[in-house]
C-alpha positions in Angstrom: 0.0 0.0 0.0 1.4 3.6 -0.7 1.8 6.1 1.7 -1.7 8.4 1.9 0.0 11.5 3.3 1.9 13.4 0.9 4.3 16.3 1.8 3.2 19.5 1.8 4.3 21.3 -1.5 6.3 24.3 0.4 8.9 22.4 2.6 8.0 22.5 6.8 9.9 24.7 9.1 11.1 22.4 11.8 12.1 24.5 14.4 9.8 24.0 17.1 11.2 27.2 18.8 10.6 29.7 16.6 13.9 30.4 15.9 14.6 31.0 19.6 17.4 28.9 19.8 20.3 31.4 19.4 23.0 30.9 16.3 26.4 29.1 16.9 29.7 31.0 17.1 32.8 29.5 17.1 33.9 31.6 20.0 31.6 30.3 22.2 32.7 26.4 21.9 34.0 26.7 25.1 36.9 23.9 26.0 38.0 20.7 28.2 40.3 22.3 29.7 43.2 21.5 27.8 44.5 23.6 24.3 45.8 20.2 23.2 42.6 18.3 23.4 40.4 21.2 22.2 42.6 21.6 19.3 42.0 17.5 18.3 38.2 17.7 19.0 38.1 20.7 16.9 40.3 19.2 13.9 38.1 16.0 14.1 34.6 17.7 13.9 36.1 19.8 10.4 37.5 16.3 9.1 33.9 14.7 9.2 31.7 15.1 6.3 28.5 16.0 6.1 28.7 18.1 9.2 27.1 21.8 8.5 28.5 23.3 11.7 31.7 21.9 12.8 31.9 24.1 15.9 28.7 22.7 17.2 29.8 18.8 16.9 32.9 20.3 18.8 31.0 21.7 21.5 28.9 18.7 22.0 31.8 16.4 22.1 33.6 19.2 24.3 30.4 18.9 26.6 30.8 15.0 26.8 34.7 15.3 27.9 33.4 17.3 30.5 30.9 15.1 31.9 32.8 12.5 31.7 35.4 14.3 33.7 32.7 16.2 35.9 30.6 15.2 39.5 28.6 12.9 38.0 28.0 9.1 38.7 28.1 6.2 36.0 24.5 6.2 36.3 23.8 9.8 35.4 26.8 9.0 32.7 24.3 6.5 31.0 21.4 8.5 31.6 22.6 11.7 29.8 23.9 8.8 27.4 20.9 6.9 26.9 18.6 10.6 26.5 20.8 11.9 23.6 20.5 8.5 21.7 17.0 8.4 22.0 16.5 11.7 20.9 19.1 10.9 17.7 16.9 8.0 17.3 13.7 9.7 17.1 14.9 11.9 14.6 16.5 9.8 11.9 12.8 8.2 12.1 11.1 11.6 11.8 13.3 12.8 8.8 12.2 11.2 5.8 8.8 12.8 7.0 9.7 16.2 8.3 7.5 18.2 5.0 4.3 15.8 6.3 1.9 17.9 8.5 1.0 15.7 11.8 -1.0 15.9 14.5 -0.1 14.5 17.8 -2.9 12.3 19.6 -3.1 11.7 23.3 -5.9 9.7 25.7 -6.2 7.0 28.0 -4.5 3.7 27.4 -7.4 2.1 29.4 -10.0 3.2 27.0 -11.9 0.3 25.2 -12.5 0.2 21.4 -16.2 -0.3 22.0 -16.0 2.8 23.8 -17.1 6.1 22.6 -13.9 7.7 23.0 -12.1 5.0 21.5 -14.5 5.6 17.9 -14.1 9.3 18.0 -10.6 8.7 17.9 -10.8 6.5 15.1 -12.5 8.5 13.4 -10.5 11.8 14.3 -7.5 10.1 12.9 -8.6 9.0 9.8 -10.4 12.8 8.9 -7.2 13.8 9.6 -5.2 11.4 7.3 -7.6 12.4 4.8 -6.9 16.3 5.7 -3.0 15.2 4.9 -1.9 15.1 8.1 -0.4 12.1 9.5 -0.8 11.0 13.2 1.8 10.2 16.4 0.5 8.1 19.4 2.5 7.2 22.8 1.7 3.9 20.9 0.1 2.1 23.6 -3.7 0.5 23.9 -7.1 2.7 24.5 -6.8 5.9 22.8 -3.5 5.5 21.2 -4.4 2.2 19.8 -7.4 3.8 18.2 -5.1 7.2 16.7 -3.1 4.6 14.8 -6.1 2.5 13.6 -7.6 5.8 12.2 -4.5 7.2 10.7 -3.7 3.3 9.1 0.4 1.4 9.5 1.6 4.1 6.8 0.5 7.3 8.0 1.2 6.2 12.2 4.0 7.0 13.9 4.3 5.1 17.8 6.6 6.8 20.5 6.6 3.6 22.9 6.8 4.6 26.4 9.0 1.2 28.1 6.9 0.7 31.4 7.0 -1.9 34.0 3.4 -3.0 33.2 3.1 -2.2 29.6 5.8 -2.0 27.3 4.7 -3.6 23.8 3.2 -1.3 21.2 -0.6 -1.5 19.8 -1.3 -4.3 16.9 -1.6 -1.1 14.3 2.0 0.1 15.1 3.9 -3.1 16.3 7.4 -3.8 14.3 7.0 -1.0 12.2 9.7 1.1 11.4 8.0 4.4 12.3 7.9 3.1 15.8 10.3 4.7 18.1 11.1 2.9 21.6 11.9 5.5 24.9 13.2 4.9 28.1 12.3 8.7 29.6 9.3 10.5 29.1 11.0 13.7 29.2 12.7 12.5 25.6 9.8 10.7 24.4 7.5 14.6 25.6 10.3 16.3 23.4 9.7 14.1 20.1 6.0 14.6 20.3 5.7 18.5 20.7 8.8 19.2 18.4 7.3 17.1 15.4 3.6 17.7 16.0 1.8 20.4 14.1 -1.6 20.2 16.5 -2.1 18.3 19.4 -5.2 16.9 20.4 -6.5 15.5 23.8 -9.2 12.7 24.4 -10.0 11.6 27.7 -6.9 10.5 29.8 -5.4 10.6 32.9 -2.3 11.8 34.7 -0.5 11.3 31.0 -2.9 12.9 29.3 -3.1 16.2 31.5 0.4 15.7 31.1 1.0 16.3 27.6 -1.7 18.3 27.7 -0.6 21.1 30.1 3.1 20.4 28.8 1.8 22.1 25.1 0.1 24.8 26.6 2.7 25.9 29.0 5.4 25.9 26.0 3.3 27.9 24.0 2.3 30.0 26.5 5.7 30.6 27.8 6.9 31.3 23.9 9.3 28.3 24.5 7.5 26.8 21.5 6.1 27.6 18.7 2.1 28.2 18.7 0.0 25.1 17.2 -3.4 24.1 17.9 -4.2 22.3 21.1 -7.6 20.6 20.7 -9.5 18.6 23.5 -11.9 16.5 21.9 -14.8 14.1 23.9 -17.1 11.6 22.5 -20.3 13.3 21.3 -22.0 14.6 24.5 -19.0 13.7 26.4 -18.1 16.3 29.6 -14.8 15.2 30.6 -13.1 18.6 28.6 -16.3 20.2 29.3 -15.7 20.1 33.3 -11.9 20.2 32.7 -12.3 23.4 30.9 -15.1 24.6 33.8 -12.2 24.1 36.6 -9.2 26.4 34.0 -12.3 29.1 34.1 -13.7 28.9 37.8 -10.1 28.4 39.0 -7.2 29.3 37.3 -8.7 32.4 35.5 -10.7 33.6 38.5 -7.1 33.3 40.9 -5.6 35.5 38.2 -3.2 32.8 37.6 -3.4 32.9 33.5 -4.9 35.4 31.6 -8.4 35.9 29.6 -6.8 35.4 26.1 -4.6 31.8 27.3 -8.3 30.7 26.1 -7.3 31.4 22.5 -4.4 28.3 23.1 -7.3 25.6 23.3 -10.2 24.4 22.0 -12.8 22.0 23.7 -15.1 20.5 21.3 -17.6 16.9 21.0 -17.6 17.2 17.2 -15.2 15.9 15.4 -15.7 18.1 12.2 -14.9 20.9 14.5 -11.7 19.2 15.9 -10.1 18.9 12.1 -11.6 22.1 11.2 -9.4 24.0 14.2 -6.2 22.7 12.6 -7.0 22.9 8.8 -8.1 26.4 9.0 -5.1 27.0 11.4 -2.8 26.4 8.2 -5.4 28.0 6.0 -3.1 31.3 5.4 -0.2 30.9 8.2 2.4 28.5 7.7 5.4 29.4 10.2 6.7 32.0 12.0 10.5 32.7 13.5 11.9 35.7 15.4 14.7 37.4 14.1 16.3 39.8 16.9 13.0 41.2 18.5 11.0 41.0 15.0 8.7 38.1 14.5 8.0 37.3 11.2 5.1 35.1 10.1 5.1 33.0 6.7 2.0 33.2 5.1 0.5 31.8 2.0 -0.5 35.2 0.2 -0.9 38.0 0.5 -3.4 40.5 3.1 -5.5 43.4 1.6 -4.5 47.2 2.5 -7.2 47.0 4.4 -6.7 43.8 6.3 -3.4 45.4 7.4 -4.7 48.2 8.5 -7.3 45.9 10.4 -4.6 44.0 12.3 -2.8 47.4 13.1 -5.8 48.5 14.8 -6.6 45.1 16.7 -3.5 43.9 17.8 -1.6 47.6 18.8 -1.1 45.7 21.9 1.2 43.4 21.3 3.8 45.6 18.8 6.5 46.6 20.9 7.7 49.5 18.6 6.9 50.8 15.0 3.9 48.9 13.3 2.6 45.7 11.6 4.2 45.3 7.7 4.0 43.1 4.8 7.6 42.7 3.1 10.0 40.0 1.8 12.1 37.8 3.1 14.8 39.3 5.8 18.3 38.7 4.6 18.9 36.7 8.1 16.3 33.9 6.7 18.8 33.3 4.1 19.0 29.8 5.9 16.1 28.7 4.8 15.6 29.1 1.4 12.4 26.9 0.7 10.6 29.2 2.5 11.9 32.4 0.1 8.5 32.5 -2.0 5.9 32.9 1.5 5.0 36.1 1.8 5.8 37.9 5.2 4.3 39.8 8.2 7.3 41.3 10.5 6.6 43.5 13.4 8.5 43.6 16.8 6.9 41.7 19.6 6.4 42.3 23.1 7.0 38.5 23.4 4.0 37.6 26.7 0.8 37.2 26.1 0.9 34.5 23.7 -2.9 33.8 23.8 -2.8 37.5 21.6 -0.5 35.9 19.3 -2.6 33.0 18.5 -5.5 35.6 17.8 -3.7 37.4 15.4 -2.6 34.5 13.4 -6.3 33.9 13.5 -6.8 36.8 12.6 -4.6 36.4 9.7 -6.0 33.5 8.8 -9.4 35.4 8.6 -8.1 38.1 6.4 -9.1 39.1 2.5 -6.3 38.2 0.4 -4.9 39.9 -2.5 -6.2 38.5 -5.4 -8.6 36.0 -3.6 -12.0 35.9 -2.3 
């Protein structure tokens, strides 16, 4: 059978940061300790091929003499070990597939597939297969089991979780190569927000609220990249209705996140909604970076005059300086030139309020287009 989901035809931007991550120098290698050794772990990085940025494979081998070296038992040796192979791991499966839109599925592994839960999942996966997306579980039973039935072998992807009581993968994902095996959550938690372009909750427990509350907090911290977060229940379900009832009567009301966090989620019983939220998420927006204190959003086209000056007007509050513009590409995205033909929207950002972000690229999304109706 042939793969279903096809990549997108302009190339995804894979940083999951936004371009946080600050560029490598050279100067800032830093160093065992010892001219002599630097000098050999720098000369070995250039002599490798295929390596883009030789002072970065020398700082990471630089940082491993150093633990090596450091306080650190043999068991924190093999744990900081044993995380960086997973995570190299995890992305030599992901590559072949980095320009395929996916959504990230979460729920409980104690659901049952005669369960309501279990068939909304199903069929949440496979609207979304059919929307071009493909789909990553925690590849366990319940709700994962049902994310990979939906999205079929060739458009699944399982992130196994090795537990004492449950460590084999779901029939729809076992002994496939897209199936990645983790020994810590915290590596296995960075797979599934850095590859997913939406995540999407069904009933769950401590894991669930987990992942959950883990996307929302790095979008609303700005450590990650906004995405849709979508809680979806069985029709006339209540378990996102009540879950969203206690964020409202008790985190809004203590003042402990603010009105527009709202804008990060979605709760929703119909699944046309659920693939509705990310499709028209990706309708006109396709990635954004910062670039000093500028973010600049890829879109695909181009706003009206007026739309402009719309969002100039709405979102005043979260320009820093100066005002919202339409332009080209900045010389500094000159690393990524798939990307050259999106237009742009470039304005400096106060970088807080988050939730006002995701509005505006709604709000984008929204907009009149030149030359479209």
């Amino acid at each position: 059978m042939s793969q279903h989901v096809k990549p997108t035809k302009v190339p995804q931007e894979r940083d999951f940061t936004g371009g946080m991550i600050p560029s490598m120098s050279c100067a800032y290698v830093g160093s065992t300790g010892e001219k002599r050794l630097d000098d050999q772990i720098m000369a070995l990085a250039n002599e490798i091929s295929g390596v883009g940025e030789p002072c970065l494979l020398a700082e990471m081998i630089i940082s491993a003499v150093r633990i090596s070296r450091g306080a650190v038992t043999n068991g924190e040796f093999k744990l900081i070990n044993r995380a960086l192979k997973e995570m190299r791991e995890a992305q030599e499966v992901f590559h072949p597939y980095r320009n395929c839109r996916k959504v990230a599925v979460f729920g409980s592994a104690r659901t049952k597939p005669e369960d309501g839960e279990y068939q909304a999942a199903v069929a949440f996966a496979h609207r979304m297969r059919e929307e071009g997306f493909m789909t990553i579980t925690g590849a366990g039973p319940g709700i994962m089991a049902a994310g990979n039935e939906g999205a079929g072998r060739e458009d699944s992807f399982g992130l196994n979780i090795t537990l004492p009581f449950e460590s084999s993968a779901n029939e729809f994902i076992a002994g496939d190569p897209k199936l990645v095996n983790f020994n810590y959550f915290f590596t296995r938690k960075l797979s599934f927000v850095k590859e997913a372009d939406a995540s999407v909750g069904f009933p769950g427990g401590f894991g669930t609220m987990d992942e959950m509350f883990e996307a929302l907090t790095l979008i609303q911290t700005g450590k990650a990249s906004i995405y849709p977060v979508v809680c979806v229940d069985a029709k006339g379900g209540k378990y996102w209705k009540f879950w969203a009832q206690f964020v409202r009567e008790h985190l809004a009301r203590l003042g402990l996140i603010s009105e527009c966090d709202f804008a990060l989620f979605k709760v929703t019983d119909d699944i046309e909604e659920a693939v509705a939220e990310i499709t028209g998420f990706y309708k006109v927006f396709h990635s954004y970076r910062y670039v000093g204190d500028k973010i600049v959003l890829r879109v695909c086209g181009k706003v009206t005059e007026e739309g402009m000056a719309a969002l100039n007007e709405e979102f005043a509050d979260i320009v820093k300086s100066g005002k919202i513009e339409q332009r080209g590409p900045l010389e500094e995205e000159s690393d990524e030139p798939e990307l050259i033909p999106l237009g742009r929207i470039v304005f400096r950002h106060r970088r807080r309020d988050f939730g006002r972000l995701r509005q505006f690229i709604d709000a984008v999304n929204a907009s009149k287009l030149v030359g479209k109706r």
